[in-house]
N, C-alpha and C positions, 0 to 999 in steps of 0.2 A: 851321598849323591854322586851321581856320575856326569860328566861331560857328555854334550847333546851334541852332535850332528846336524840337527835339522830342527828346530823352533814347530809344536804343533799346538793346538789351543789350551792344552793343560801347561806346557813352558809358558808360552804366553803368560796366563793367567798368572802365575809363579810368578812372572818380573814384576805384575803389577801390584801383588801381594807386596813381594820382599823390598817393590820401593816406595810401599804403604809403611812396610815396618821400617823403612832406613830415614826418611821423611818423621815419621813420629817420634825416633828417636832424636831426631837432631832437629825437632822443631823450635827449641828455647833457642838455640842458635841460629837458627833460620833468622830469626824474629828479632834477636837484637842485632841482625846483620842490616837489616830490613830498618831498624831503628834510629840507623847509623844515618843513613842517606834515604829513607824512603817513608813510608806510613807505619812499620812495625807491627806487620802485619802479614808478615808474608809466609813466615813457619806454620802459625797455627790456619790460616787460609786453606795454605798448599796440604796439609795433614788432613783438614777436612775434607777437602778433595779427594785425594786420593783412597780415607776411607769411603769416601761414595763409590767412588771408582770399582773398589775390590766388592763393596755389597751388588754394584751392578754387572758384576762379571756372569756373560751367558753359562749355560748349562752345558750347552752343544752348540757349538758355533766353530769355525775356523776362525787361524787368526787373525786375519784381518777385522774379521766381525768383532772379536772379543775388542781389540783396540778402538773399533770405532764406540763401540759400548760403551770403556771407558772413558776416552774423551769425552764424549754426552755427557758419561756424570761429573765430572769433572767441571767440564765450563758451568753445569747447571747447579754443583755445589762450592765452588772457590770463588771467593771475592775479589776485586781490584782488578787487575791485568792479569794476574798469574792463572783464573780460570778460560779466558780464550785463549791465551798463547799455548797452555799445557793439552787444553784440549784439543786445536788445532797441531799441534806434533801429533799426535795420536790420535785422532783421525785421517789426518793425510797419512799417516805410516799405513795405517788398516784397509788405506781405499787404494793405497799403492799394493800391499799385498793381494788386493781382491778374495778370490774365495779359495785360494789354497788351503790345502788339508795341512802341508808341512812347505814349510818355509826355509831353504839353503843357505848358507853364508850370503851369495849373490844377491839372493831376493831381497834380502834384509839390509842389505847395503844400499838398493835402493831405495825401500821404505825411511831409512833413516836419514837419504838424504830429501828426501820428500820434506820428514818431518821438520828438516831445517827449513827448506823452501818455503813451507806454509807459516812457521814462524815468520820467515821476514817477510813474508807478504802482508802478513795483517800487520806487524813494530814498524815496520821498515828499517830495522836496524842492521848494522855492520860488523863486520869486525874493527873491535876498539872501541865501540860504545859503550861501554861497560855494561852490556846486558845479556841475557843469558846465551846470547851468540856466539859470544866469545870463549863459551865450553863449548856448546853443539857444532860448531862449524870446525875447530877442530877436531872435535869425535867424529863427525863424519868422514873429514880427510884422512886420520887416522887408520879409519877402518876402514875405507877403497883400497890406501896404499899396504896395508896389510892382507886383505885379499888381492892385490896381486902382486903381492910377494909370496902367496901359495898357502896363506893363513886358513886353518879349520876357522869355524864360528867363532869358538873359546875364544881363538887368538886375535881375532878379528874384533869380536867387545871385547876385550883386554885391552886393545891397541888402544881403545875410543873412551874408555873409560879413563883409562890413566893419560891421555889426550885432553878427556873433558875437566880433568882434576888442577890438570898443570895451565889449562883455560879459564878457570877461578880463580887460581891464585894470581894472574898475568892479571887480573881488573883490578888489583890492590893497587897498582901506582895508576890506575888509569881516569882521568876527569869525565864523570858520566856524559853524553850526549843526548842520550834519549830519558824518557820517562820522567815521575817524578825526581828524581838523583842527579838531572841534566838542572835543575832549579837549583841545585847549591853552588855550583859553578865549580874551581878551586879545592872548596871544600867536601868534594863528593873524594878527593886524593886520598887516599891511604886507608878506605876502605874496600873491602872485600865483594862484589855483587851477591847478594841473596839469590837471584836469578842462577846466575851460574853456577852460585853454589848448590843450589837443589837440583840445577841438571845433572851435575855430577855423580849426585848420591843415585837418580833414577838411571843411569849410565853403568854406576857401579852393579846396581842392583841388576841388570840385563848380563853383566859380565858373569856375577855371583852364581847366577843361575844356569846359564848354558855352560861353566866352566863346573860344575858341581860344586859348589862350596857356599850357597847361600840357602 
């Protein structure tokens, strides 16, 4: 595969596939991440999801259409929290894109930070809450300050992904605040968020793809 330029409804479709398969593979650790601090239940949720996700992918749609798609299946197939919050990223991403055919470094920068915005509007969460905030809000800062320092797309998820990576690992010392994992108090410490660990992998997966290597 080759490095994309510009995101159209076949890329799309691609990230949402490849973080159908990166999700699936790493659901037993979703889950006991999930087990640690939460319901233990957030791997195989999140995998379910996102296999609906991929089975509701349009035929012919732009991308924005295709992500609101998926979001729909998504909230309409994940249990707990993790099917509104993932849905709503991914529908604000799709409704920020509108109906473009192809999608720029730029455009995509704002969709992504859309899909932060609609996350904290419905958690109301921070940075530092131990929740999946704390990857996405740096993948977005990531990838503004990489597009404008003159980043192609590639470089631009590259920036956001290994942003969202080093944003999972930061919740390991962190005392949760929100969600179920804000109930342990103390002992929510020295584990990992399930949350931001699955954003990472759906971050990664956006990288894999417009960088050609997923």
């Amino acid at each position: 595969m080759t490095a994309v330029e510009s995101l159209n409804a076949a890329d799309v479709a691609n990230w949402i596939r490849r973080a159908a398969e990166l999700v699936a593979a790493d659901t037993e650790r979703l889950t006991r991440l999930d087990a640690a601090i939460g319901d233990g239940d957030h791997g195989h949720n999140l995998d379910r999801g996102f296999r609906a996700a991929v089975a509701a992918l349009p035929d012919d749609a732009p991308p924005g259409r295709t992500l609101i798609a998926a979001g729909r299946a998504v909230v309409s197939k994940t249990g707990g929290a993790s099917g509104p919050l993932y849905g709503t990223a991914l529908r604000r991403a799709g409704k920020a894109l509108g109906d473009a055919a192809d999608v720029d470094a730029a455009a995509f920068g704002t969709a992504l930070r859309a899909a932060l915005e609609g996350v904290q509007d419905l958690g109301k969460a921070v940075e530092g809450d131990k929740t999946m905030v704390d990857a996405l809000a740096p993948a977005a800062a990531a990838y503004e300050a990489a597009l404008g320092d003159g980043a192609d797309l590639a470089g631009c998820a590259r920036a956001a992904a290994d942003a969202a990576a080093r944003g999972a690992e930061a919740t390991i010392p962190m005392q949760a605040r929100k969600g179920r994992a804000s109930y342990l108090g103390p002992r929510s410490v020295g584990h990992m968020d399930p949350g931001a660990c699955s954003t990472g992998l759906v971050l990664r997966a956006l990288a894999e793809i417009v960088g050609g290597t997923g």
